[in-house]
C-alpha positions as CSV (number, residue, x, y, z in Angstrom):
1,X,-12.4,-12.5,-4.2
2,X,-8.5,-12.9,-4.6
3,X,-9.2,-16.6,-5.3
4,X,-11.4,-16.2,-8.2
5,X,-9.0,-13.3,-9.7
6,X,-6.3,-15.5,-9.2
7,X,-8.2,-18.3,-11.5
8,X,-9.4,-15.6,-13.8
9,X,-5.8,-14.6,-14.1
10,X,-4.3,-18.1,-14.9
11,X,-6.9,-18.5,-17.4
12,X,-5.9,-15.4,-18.9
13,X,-1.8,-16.4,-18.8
14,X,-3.1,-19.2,-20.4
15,X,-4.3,-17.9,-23.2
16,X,-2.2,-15.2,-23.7
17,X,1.2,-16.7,-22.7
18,X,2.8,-18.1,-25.9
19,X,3.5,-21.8,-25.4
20,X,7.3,-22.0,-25.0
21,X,6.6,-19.9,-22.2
22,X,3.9,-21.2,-20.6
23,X,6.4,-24.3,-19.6
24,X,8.2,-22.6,-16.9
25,X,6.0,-23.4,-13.9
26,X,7.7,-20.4,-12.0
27,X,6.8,-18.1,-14.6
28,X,3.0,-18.6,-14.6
29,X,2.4,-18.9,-11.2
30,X,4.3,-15.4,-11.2
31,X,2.3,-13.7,-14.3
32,X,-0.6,-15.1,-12.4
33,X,-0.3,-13.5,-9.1
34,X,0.6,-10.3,-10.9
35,X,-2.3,-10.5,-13.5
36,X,-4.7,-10.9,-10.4
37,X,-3.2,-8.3,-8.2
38,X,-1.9,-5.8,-9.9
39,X,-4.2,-5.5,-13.0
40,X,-7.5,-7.0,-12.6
41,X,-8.0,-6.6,-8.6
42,X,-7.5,-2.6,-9.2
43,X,-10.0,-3.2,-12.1
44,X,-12.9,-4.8,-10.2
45,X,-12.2,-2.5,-7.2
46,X,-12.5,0.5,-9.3
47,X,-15.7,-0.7,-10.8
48,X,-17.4,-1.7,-7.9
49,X,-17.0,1.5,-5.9
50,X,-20.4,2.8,-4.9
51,X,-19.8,6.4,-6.0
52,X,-18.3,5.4,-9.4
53,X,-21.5,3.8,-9.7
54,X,-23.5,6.3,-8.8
55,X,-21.8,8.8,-11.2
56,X,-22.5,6.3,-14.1
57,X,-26.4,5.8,-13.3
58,X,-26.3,9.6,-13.0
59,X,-24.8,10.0,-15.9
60,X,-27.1,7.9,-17.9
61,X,-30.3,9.4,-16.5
62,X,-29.0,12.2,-18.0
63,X,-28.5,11.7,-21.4
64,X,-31.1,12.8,-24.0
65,X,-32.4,10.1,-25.8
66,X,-32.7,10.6,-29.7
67,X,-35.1,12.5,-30.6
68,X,-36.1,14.1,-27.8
69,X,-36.8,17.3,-27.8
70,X,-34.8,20.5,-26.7
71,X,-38.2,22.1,-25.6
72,X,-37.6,24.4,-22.5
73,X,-34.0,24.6,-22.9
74,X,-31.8,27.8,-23.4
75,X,-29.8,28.0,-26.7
76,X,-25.9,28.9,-26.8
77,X,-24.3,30.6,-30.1
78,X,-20.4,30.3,-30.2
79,X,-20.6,34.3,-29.0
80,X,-22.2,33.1,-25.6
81,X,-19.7,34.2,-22.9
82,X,-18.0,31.3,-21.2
83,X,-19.2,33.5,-17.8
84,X,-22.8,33.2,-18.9
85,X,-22.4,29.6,-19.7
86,X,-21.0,29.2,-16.2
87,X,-24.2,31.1,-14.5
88,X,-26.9,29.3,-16.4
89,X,-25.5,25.8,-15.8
90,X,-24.7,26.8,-12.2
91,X,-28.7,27.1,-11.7
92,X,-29.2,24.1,-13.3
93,X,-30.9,24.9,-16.4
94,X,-30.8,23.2,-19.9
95,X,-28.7,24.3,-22.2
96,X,-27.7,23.3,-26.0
97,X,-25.3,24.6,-28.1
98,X,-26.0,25.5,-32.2
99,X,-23.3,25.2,-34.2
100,X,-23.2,27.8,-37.0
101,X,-24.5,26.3,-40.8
């Protein structure tokens, strides 16, 4: 993996590194190591971890599409306690909040 961040990360200096300083070989081959192990090796590790992953699919299964419906869920006002807001999402139910108009 370290190889292919390491070419990622060169093509990046490239790109990036404004040519006057692109000539110093020292300097590239030091922006490189750094750009593949301290930046985008952190990256791809904290993408890839299975339970980050998980949270995300869980997180999207979640979402209500648009224009779905609110049917069967429990309605907040801005009164609602914070304490009943804890109970009723504690048991797992649906809940939406109305703003005031």
């Amino acid at each position: 993996m370290r190889s292919h961040l390491r070419d990622l990360g060169a093509y990046l200096v490239q790109r990036l590194l404004p040519p006057e300083d692109a000539s110093s070989p020292t300097g590239v081959a030091l922006l490189k190591e750094l750009m593949a192990t301290s930046v985008l090796e952190p990256i791809v590790e904290s993408l890839s971890d299975p339970d980050r992953i998980n949270q995300w699919i869980c997180a999207a299964l979640r979402k209500p599409t648009e224009g779905k419906s609110m049917q069967g869920a429990t309605s907040l006002t801005r009164d609602s306690s914070r304490d009943s807001l804890i109970d009723r999402t504690s048991t797992g139910e649906q809940i939406y909040v109305k703003g005031n108009k």
